[in-house]
N, C-alpha and C positions, 0 to 999 in steps of 0.2 A: 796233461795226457789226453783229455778228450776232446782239446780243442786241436791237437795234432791229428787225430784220429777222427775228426769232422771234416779237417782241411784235407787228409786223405781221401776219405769217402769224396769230397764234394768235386778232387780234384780225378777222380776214377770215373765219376760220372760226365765230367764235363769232356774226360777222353773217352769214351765210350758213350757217348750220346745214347745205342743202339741197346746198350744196357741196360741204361733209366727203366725206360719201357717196361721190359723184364721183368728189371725188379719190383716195381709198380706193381704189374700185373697181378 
């Protein structure tokens, strides 16, 4: 479960580049 749910998140950011940031911030 949390490595589906890593692969998610990692695959959200790498479509959303402009996100990272964001969430970063």
């Amino acid at each position: 479960i949390l490595a589906e749910l890593l692969s998610t998140f990692r695959l959200y950011l790498w479509d959303n580049n402009t996100h990272v940031v964001h969430l970063q911030s």
